[in-house]
C-alpha positions in Angstrom: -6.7 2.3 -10.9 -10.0 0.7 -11.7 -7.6 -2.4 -12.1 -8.1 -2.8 -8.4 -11.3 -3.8 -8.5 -10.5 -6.3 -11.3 -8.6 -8.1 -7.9 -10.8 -9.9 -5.7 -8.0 -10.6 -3.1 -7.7 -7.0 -2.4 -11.4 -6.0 -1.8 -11.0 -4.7 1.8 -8.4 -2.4 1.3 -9.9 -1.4 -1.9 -13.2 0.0 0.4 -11.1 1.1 2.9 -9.1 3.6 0.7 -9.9 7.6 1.6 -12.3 9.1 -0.6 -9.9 11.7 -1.8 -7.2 9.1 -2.5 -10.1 6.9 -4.3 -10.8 9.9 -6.5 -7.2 11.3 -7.0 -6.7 7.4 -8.2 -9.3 7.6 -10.7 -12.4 6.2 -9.2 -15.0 9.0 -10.0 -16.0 9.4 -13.6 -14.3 12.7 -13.4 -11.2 12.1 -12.4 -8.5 13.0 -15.6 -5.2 12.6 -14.1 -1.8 12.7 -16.1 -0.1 11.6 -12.8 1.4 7.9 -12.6 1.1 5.7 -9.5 2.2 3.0 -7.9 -0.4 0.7 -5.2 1.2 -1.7 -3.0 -2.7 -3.9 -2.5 -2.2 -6.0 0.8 -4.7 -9.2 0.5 -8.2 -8.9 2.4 -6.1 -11.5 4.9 -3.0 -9.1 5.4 -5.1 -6.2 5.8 -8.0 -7.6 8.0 -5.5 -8.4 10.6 -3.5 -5.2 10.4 -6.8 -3.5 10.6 -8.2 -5.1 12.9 -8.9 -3.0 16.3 -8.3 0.1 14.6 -10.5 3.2 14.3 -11.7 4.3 10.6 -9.2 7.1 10.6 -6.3 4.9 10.9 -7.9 2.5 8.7 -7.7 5.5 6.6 -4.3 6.6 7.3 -3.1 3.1 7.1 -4.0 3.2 2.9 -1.9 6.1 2.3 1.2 4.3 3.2 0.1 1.9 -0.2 0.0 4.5 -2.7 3.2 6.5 -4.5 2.8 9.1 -6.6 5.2 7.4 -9.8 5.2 4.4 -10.9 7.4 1.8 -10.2 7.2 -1.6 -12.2 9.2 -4.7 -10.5 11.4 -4.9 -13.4 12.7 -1.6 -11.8 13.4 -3.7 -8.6 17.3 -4.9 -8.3 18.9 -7.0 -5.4 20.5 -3.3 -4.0 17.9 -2.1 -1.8 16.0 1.1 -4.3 14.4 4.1 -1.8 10.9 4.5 -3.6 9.1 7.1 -1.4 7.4 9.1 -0.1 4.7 7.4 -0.2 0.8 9.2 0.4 1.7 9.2 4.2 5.4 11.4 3.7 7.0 8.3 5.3 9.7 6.7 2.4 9.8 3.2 1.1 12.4 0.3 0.2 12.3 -2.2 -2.5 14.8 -5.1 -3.4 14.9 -8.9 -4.2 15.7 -12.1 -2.1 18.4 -14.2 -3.3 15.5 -16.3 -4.0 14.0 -14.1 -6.6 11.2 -12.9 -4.4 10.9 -9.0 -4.8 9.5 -7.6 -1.7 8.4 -3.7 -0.3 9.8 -2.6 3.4 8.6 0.7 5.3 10.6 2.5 7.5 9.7 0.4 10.6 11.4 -2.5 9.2 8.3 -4.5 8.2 8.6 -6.7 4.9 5.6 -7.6 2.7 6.2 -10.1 -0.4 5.2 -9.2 -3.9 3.0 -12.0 -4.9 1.2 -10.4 -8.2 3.4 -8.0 -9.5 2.6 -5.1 -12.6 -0.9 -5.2 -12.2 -1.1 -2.6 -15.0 -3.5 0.2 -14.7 -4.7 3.1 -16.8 -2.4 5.6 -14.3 0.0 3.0 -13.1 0.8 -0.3 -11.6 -1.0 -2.3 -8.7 1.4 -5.0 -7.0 -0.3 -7.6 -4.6 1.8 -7.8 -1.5 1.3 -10.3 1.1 1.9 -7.5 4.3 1.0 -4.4 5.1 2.9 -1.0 4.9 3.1 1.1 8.1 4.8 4.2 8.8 6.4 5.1 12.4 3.1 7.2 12.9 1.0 4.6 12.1 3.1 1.7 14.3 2.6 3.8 17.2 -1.2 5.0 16.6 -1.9 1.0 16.2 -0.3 0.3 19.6 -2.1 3.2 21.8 -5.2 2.6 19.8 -4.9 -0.8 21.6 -3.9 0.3 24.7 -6.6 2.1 25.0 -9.1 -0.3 24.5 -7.5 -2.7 27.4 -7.6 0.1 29.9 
């Protein structure tokens, strides 16, 4: 996925990724994966505010909701809602398109994120820019009593 860094727009999610997912994505010189994936990037804007507050391990555990372990180019993407998960955090995925053409991600808490750049190809998959960020139910509810806590 050394196409990543190829996108400038999605630098701080990039350095934010898990080592282990970093490496399973192809990073490290060693890494020799037959396995296809799919990234869902946020931009550095998207994911500076959904980070923001947060401590490094749910920075971390944030990222896994952006990976899937097939991949799924947007020509694959149909008006009819398509379940594409689980994604690196077990929590599942939905894809469609707007009446306006606009093809767009939604996790399980309801959140929508845009597909701005779409089939970003890779060596082991396909990177899509999105203009949100993925959460999972786990991660919703960290975020909020991660929060909390720093009020009290």
């Amino acid at each position: 996925m050394s196409r990543l860094q190829a996108v400038l727009d999605v630098s701080d999610f990039l350095s934010d990724l898990p080592s282990d997912l970093k490496s399973t994505l192809g990073y490290s010189k060693d890494s020799d994966t037959e396995q296809w994936y799919t990234v869902f990037a946020p931009t550095n804007n998207a994911w500076r505010k959904a980070k923001h507050g947060l401590n490094k391990s749910l920075i971390e555990a944030l990222a896994r909701n952006h990976v899937l372990d097939r991949m799924i180019c947007s020509g694959a993407i149909t008006r009819n809602s398509n379940f594409c998960g689980p994604n690196w955090a077990d929590s599942c995925l939905s894809m469609g398109v707007k009446p306006s053409g606009t093809k767009y991600v939604v996790d399980r808490c309801g959140s929508e994120a845009s597909i701005l750049k779409p089939d970003l190809m890779a060596r082991n998959g396909v990177v899509h820019v999105i203009d949100g960020v993925i959460f999972s139910p786990e991660c919703e509810f960290l975020k909020v009593a991660n929060k909390n806590e720093k009020k009290i």
